[in-house]
C-alpha positions as CSV (number, residue, x, y, z in Angstrom):
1,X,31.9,48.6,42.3
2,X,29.5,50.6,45.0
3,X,29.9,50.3,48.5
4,X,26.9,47.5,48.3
5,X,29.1,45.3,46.1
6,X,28.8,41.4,47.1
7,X,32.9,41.9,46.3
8,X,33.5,44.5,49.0
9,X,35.9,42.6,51.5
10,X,34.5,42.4,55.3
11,X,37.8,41.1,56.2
12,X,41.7,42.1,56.5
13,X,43.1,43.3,53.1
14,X,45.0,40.1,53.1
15,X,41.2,38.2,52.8
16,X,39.1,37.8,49.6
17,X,35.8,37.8,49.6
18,X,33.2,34.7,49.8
19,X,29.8,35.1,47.9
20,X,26.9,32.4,46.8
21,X,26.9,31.4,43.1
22,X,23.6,33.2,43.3
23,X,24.6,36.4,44.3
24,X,27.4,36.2,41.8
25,X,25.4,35.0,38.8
26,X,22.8,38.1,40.2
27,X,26.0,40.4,39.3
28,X,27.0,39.2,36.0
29,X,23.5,39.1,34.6
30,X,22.9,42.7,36.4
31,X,26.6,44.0,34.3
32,X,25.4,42.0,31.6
33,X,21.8,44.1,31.3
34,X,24.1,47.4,31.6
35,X,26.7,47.0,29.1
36,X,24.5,45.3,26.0
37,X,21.8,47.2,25.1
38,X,19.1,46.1,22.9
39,X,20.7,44.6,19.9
40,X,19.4,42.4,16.8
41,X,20.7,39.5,16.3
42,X,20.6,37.0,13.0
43,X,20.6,33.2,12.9
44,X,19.0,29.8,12.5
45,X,16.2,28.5,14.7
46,X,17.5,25.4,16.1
47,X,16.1,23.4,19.4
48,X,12.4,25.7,19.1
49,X,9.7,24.5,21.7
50,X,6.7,26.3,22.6
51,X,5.7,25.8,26.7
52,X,2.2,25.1,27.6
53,X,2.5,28.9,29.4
54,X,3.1,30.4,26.0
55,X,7.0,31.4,26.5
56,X,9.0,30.3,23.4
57,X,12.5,28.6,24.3
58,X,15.0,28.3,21.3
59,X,18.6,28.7,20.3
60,X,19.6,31.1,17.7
61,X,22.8,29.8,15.7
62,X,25.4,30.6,12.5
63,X,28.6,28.5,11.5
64,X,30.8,28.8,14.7
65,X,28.1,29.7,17.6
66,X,25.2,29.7,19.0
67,X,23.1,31.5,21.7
68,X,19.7,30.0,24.0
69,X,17.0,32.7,23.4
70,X,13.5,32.9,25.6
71,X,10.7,34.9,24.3
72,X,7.9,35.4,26.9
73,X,4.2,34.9,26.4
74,X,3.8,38.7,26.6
75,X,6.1,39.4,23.2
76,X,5.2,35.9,22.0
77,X,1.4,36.6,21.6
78,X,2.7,39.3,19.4
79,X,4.7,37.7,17.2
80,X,3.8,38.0,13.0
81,X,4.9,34.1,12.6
82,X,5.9,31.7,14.6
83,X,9.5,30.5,13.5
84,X,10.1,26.7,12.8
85,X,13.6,24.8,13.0
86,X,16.1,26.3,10.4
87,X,13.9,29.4,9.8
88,X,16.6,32.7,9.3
89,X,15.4,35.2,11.4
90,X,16.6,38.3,13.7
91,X,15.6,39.1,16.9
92,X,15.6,42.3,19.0
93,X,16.7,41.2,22.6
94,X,18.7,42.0,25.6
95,X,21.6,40.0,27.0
96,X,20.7,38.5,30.2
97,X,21.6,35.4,32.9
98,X,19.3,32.7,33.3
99,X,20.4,32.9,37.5
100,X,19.3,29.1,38.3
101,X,21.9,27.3,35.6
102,X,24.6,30.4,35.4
103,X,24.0,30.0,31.7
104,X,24.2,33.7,29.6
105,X,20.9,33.8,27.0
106,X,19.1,36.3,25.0
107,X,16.1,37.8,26.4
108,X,13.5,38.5,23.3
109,X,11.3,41.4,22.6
110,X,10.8,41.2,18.8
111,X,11.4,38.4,16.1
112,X,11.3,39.0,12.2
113,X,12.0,37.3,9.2
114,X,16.1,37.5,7.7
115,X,15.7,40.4,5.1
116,X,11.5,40.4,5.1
117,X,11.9,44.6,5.0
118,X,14.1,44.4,1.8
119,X,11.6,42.0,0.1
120,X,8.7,43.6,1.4
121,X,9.8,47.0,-0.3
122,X,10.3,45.4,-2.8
123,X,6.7,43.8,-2.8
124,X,5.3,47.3,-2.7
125,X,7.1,48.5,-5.3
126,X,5.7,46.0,-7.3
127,X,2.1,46.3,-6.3
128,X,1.9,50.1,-6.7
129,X,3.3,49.8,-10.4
130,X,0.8,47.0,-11.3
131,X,-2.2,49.0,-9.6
132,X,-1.5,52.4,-11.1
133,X,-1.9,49.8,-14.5
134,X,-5.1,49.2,-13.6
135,X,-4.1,45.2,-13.4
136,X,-6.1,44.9,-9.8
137,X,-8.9,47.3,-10.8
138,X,-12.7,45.9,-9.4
139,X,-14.2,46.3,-12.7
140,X,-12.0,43.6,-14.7
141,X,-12.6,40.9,-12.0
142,X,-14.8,38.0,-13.2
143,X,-17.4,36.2,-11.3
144,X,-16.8,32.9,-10.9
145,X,-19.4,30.1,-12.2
146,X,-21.8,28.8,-10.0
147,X,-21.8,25.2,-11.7
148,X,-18.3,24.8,-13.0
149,X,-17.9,22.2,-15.8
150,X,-14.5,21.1,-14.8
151,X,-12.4,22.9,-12.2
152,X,-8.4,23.7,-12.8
153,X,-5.5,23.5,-9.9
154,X,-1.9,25.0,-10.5
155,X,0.4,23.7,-7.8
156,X,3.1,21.2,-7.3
157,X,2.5,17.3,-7.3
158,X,4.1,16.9,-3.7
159,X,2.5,20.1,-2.5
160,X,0.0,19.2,0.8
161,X,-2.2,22.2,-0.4
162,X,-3.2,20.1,-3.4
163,X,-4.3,17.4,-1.2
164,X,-6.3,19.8,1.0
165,X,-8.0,21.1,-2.4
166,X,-8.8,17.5,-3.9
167,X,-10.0,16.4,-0.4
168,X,-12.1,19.0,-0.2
169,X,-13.4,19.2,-3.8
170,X,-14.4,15.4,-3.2
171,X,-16.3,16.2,-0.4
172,X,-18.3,19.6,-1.6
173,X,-18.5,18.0,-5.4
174,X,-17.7,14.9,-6.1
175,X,-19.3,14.4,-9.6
176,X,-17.1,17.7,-10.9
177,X,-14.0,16.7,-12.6
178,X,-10.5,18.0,-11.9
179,X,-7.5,18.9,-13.7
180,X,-3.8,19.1,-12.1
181,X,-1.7,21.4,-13.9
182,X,2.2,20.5,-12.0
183,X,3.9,23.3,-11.9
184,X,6.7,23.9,-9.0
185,X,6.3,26.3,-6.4
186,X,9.5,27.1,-4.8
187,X,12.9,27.3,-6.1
188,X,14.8,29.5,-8.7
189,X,12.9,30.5,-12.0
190,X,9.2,29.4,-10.6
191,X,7.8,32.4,-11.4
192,X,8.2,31.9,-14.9
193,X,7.3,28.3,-15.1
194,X,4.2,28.8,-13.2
195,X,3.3,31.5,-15.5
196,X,3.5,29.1,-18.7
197,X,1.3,26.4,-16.5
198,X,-1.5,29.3,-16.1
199,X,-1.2,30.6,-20.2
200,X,-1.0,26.7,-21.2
201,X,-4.5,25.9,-18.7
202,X,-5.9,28.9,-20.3
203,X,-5.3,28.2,-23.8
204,X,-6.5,24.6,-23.5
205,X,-9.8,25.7,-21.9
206,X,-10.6,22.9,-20.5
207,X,-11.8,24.0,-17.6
208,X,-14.5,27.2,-16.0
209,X,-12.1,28.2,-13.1
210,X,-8.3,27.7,-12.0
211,X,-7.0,27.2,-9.1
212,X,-3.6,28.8,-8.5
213,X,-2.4,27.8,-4.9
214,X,0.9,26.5,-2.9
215,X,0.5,26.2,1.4
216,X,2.1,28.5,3.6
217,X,5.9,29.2,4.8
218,X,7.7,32.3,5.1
219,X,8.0,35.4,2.8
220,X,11.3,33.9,0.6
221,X,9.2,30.7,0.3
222,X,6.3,32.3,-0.9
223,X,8.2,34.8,-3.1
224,X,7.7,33.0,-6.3
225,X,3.9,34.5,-6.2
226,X,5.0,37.9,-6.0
227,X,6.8,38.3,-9.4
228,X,5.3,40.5,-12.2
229,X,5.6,37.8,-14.9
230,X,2.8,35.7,-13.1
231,X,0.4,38.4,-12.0
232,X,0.0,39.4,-15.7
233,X,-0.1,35.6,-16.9
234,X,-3.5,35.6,-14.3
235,X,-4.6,38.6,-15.7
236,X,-4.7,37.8,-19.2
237,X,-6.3,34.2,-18.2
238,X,-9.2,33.5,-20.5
239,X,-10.8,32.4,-17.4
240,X,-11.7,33.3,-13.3
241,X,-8.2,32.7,-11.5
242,X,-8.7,31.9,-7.5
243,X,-5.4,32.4,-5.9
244,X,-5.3,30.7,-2.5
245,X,-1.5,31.0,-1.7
246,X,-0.5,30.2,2.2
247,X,-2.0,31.4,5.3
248,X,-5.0,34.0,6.0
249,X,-2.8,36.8,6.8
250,X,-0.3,35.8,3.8
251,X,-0.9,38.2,0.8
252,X,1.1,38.2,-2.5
253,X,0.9,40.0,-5.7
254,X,-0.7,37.4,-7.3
255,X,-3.6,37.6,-4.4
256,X,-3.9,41.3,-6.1
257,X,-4.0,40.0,-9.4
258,X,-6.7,37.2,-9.2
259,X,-10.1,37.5,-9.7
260,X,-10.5,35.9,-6.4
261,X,-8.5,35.7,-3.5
262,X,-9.1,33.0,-0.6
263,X,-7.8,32.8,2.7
264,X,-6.1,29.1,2.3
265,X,-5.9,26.5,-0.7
266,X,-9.2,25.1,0.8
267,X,-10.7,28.1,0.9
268,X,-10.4,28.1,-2.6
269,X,-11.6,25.4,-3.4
270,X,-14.8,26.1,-1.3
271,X,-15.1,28.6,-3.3
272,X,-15.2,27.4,-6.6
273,X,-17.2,24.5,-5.8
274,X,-20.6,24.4,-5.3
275,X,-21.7,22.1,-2.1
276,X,-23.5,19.1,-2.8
277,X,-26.3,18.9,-0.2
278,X,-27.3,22.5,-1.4
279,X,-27.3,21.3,-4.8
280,X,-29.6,18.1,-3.8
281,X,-31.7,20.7,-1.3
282,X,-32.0,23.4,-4.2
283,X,-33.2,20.3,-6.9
284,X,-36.1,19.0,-4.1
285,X,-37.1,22.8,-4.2
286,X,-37.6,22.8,-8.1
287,X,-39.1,19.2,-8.0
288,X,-41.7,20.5,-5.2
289,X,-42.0,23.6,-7.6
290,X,-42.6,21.7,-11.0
291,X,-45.3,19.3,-9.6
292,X,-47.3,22.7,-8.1
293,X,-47.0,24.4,-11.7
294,X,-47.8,20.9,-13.2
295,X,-51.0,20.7,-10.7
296,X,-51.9,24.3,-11.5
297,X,-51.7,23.8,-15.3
298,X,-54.2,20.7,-14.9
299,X,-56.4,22.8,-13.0
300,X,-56.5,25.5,-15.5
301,X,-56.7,23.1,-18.6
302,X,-59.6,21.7,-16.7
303,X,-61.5,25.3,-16.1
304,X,-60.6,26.0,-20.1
305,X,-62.8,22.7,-20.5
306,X,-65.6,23.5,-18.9
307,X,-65.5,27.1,-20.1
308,X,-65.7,25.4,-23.6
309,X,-68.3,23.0,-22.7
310,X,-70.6,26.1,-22.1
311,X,-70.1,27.9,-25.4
312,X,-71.6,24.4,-26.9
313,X,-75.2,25.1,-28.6
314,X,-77.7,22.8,-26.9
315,X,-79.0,20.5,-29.0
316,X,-82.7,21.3,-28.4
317,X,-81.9,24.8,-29.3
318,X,-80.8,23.6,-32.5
319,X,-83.3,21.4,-33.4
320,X,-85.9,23.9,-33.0
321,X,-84.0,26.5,-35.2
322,X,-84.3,23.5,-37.7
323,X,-88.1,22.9,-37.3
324,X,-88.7,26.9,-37.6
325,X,-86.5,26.8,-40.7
326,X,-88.7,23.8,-41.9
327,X,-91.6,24.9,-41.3
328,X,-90.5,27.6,-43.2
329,X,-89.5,25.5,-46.3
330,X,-93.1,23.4,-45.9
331,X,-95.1,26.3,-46.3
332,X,-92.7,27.4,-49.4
333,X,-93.3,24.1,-50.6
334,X,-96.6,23.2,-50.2
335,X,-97.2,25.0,-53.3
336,X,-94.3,23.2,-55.2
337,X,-97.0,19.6,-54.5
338,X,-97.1,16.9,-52.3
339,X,-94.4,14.7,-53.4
340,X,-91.6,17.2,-52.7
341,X,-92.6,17.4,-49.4
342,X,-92.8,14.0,-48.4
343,X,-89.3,13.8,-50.0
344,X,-88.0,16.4,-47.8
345,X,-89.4,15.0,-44.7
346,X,-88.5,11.5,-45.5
347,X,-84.5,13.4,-45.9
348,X,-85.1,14.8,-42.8
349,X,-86.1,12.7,-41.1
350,X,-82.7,10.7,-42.1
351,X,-81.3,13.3,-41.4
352,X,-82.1,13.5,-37.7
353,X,-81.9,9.1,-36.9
354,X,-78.0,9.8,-38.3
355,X,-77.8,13.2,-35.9
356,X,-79.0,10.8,-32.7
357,X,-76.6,8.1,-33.8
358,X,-73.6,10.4,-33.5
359,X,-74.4,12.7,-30.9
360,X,-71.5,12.7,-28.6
361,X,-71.6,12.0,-24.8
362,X,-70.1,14.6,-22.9
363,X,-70.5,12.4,-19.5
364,X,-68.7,9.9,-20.5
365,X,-65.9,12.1,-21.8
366,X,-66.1,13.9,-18.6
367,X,-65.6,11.0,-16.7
368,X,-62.4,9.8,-18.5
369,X,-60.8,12.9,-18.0
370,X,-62.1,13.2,-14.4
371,X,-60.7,9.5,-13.8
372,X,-56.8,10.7,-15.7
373,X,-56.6,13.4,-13.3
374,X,-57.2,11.5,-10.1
375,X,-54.2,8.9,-11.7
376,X,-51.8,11.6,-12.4
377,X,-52.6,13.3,-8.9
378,X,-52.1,9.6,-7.2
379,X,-48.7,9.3,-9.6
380,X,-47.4,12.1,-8.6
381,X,-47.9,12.1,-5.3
382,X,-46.2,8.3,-5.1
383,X,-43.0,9.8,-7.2
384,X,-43.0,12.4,-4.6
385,X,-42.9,10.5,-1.7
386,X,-40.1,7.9,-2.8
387,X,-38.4,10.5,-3.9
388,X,-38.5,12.0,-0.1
389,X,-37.4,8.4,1.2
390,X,-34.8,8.3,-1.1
391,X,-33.2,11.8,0.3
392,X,-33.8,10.8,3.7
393,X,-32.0,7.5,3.5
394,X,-29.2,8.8,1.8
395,X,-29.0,11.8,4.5
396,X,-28.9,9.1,7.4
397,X,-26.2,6.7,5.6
398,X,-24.1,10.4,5.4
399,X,-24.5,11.2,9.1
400,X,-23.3,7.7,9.9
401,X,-20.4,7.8,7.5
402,X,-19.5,11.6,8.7
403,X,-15.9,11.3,10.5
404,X,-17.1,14.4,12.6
405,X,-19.7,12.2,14.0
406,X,-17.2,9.6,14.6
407,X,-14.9,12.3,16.4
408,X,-17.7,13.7,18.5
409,X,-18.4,9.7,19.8
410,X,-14.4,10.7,21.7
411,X,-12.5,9.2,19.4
412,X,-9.3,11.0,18.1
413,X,-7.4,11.3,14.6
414,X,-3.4,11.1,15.1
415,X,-1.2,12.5,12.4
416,X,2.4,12.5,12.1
417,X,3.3,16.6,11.9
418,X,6.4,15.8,9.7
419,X,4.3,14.2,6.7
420,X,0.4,14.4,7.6
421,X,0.1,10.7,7.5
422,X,-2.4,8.9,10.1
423,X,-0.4,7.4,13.2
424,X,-1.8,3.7,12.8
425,X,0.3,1.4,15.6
426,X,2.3,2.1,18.0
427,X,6.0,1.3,16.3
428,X,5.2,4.6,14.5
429,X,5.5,6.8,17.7
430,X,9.0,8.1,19.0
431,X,10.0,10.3,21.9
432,X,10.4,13.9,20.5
433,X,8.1,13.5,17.6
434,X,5.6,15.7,17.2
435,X,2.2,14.9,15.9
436,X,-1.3,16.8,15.2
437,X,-4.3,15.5,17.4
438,X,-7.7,15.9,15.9
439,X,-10.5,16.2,18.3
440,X,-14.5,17.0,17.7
441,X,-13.8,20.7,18.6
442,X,-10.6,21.2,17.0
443,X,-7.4,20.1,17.2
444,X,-3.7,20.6,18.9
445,X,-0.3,20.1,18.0
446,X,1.5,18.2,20.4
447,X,5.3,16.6,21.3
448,X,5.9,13.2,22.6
449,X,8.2,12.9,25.5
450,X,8.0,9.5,26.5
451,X,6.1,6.1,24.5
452,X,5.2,2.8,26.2
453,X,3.5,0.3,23.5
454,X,0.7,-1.9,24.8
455,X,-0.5,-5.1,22.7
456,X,-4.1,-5.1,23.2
457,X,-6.9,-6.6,21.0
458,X,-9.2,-3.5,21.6
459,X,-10.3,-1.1,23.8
C-alpha cells in the first residue's frame, strides 16, 4: 500500500486506522480491477432486465454460484442477440464493485452464445461443401408462381411462426387454400424428420410452393436447419421451397438451399402469396380493358358495314344494264315475230313486280343495328358503374373493419409475452409479467411492476 493508502495510520502504532465504507469499497473495487483481468465467463441468464437507459442488468449462474453482471448501453447497442432467461452464454468482462451496495459484479464488454464458434465452423464447413456442389448455384433456383393453386407450410403444430404465416396468408389471400405439413423443429433427429415432411409434400404435389419455416431463438435452437440431410431434401423438391427460418439476420443452410429465402416466417408468406386488393385492382384494369377492346371491335364491325354497303351495285344501275341487254334481245327478236316478244316482256315484266317485292331496305336494317349498339353501349356502361359501387363499398366496409384503423383512433392491443394471447380483464395482469403493447406506430415490450384492478362499465 502507497503512502496515499486510506490504511496508512495517522495515529500511534498502537491505533488502527478509521475509513468510510466508501472509501473502503473504492479500494477493493480499485484491487479488484488490478488483479482480474478481462476474463470470459460461462453460465445461465437468470434475473435479465433491460433499463429504459439501455444498460442490461442480469446474473450469470451454474450449479453452485452465481454472479450480478451490468452491461452498459455503449457495449449493449452492440450486442449480436439479446440473451433471454436460461440462455447459455459467455461473456468477456472485468471484475468490478458496484461502490453504493458493497456488492462485487461483473462489468461486461462482450456477450456470445455457449459454443456459437464451434457450431459456426461447423456451419461453414457445411456451406462451402454444398456450394462447391453447385446445390446454391443461381441458375437452379425456381421462380415462384404468381397465382399459387394451393400453398404448403413445413413447421411444427405449436410453432407461433405458423400462426404468423396463416394469419397472414388469410389476410393477403384468403380464397387460397393451405396445407400444414407437422413436422418438429427442435430436438434430437429433426433434421431428418423434417427432411421426410419436405420429400412426402413433394411427392404428393399437392401444392405450387412450400413453406419451410420455424421462428427465431439462438444458434443450437435453430441448428436443426443447418444439417445436410435437409438442404438436399429442398433441393431435390419437385417444387419452389421458401425458407423463412427465424429472425432477419438469422441465416441457415437451408436459407442457402431454398429457392427463396425470407427474412421471417411472414415474410414468407408475403412472398408466396399474391395480395388481394392488387388482385381485385389488376381485374378492374382488365374489365376497363375488355369493354374498350369490346367498344373498339363494335366500331370496326360497324366501318366493315358500311364499307360493304358501298361495294353494293345500285339498283338503277342494274336495271338499266337489263334494259340495254333487252333492248338488245328485242331487236334479235323482232325478227323471230310478235308473239315471242310480247312473251318476253310479259316474263319481264314479272320478273321486275317480284324484284320490287323483295328488294331489301337497307334503312331499316340500319336502324336496327344503329338502335343494338346504343343498348349494348347503355349495358355496358350500367355493368360498369355497379361494378365500381360494388368495389367502393367493399373498400369502405375494409377500412372500417382494418384493426390499424382502430389502433390509430388510440386504442391499444395487450398481449401476454409468455404465450401471445390478448390480455382481456384485469385478473390476467400480475406484477413482473411482461406483456407486448401494440400501438398505431409500432409497438413495445414492457414489464409490469405494480396492478390495481378497477370495475368500470366502460371508459
Amino acid at each position: 500500500m502507497n503512502s496515499e493508502s486510506p490504511f496508512s495510520s495517522s495515529a500511534g502504532a498502537a491505533g488502527d486506522a478509521v475509513v468510510p465504507v466508501s472509501v473502503l469499497n473504492r479500494a477493493i473495487g480499485t484491487m479488484l480491477e488490478r488483479s482480474f483481468p478481462l476474463v470470459w465467463v460461462s453460465g445461465e441468464v437468470s434475473n435479465f432486465t433491460r433499463a429504459a437507459s439501455g444498460h442490461w442488468y442480469f446474473s450469470i449462474k451454474d450449479a453452485q454460484a452465481q454472479m450480478r453482471c451490468v452491461m452498459f448501453r455503449g457495449r449493449a447497442q452492440y450486442a449480436e442477440f439479446t440473451p433471454r432467461e436460461g440462455d447459455k452464454i459467455e461473456v468477456r468482462a472485468l471484475v468490478t464493485m458496484y461502490e453504493p451496495r458493497g456488492e462485487l459484479q461483473l462489468n461486461v464488454e462482450a456477450v456470445r452464445r455457449t459454443g456459437q464458434g464451434r457450431l459456426y465452423e461447423a456451419f461453414l464447413r457445411l456451406k462451402a461443401q454444398l456450394e462447391s456442389e453447385g446445390l446454391f448455384d443461381a441458375e437452379r433456383k425456381r421462380a415462384l408462381p404468381a397465382h399459387p393453386r394451393a400453398i404448403g407450410i413445413v413447421t411444427s403444430l405449436q410453432a407461433a411462426a405458423l400462426r404468423d404465416v396463416l394469419t397472414t396468408l388469410a389476410r393477403r389471400a384468403p380464397h387460397i387454400p393451405v396445407i400444414v405439413y407437422p413436422a418438429p423443429v427442435q430436438g434430437a433427429g429433426v433434421s431428418a424428420k423434417l427432411a421426410a415432411t419436405v420429400e412426402t409434400a413433394s411427392r404428393r404435389g399437392e401444392v405450387d410452393v412450400l413453406i419451410v419455416c420455424r421462428g427465431g431463438g439462438s444458434i443450437e435452437d435453430l441448428w436443426a436447419f443447418n444439417e445436410e440431410v435437409l438442404a438436399r431434401a429442398i433441393a431435390e423438391s419437385k417444387m419452389p421451397v421458401v425458407s423463412g427460418v427465424g429472425h432477419e439476420t438469422d441465416f441457415t443452410i437451408a436459407d442457402f438451399a431454398a429457392d427463396v429465402r425470407a427474412p421471417t416466417p411472414t415474410g414468407a408468406a408475403e412472398l408466396v402469396s399474391p395480395q388481394r386488393v392488387l388482385l381485385l385492382r389488376d381485374l378492374d384494369h382488365r374489365h376497363a380493358t375488355l369493354a374498350r377492346g369490346f367498344g373498339r371491335m363494335m366500331e370496326r364491325r360497324a366501318q366493315q358495314l358500311d364499307w360493304l354497303a358501298r361495294r353494293l351495285v345500285s339498283p338503277a344501275e342494274r336495271l338499266a344494264r337489263q334494259r340495254t341487254h333487252l333492248q338488245q334481245l328485242s331487236v334479235r327478236l323482232a325478227s323471230a315475230g310478235a308473239r315471242p316478244v310480247r312473251d318476253a316482256r310479259g316474263r319481264f315484266a314479272l320478273v321486275q313486280m317480284r324484284w320490287q317485292r323483295w328488294r331489301p331496305d337497307l334503312s331499316l336494317q340500319r336502324s336496327q343495328v344503329s338502335g343494338l349498339a346504343e343498348r349494348m353501349e347503355r349495358a355496358l356502361l350500367r355493368q360498369h358503374e355497379r361494378h365500381i359501387a360494388r368495389v367502393e363499398t367493399l373498400a369502405a366496409r375494409l377500412e372500417v373493419l382494418s384493426p390499424q384503423r382502430t389502433l390509430e383512433r388510440g386504442y391499444a392491443a395487450l398481449l401476454d409475452a409468455q404465450n401471445g394471447r390478448a390480455v382481456r380483464a384485469p385478473s390476467a395482469l400480475k406484477p413482473g409479467r411482461r406483456m407486448t403493447v401494440h400501438l398505431a406506430e409500432g409497438s413495445a415490450d414492457i414489464a409490469l411492476s405494480d396492478v390495481q384492478p378497477r370495475l368500470t362499465e366502460g371508459f
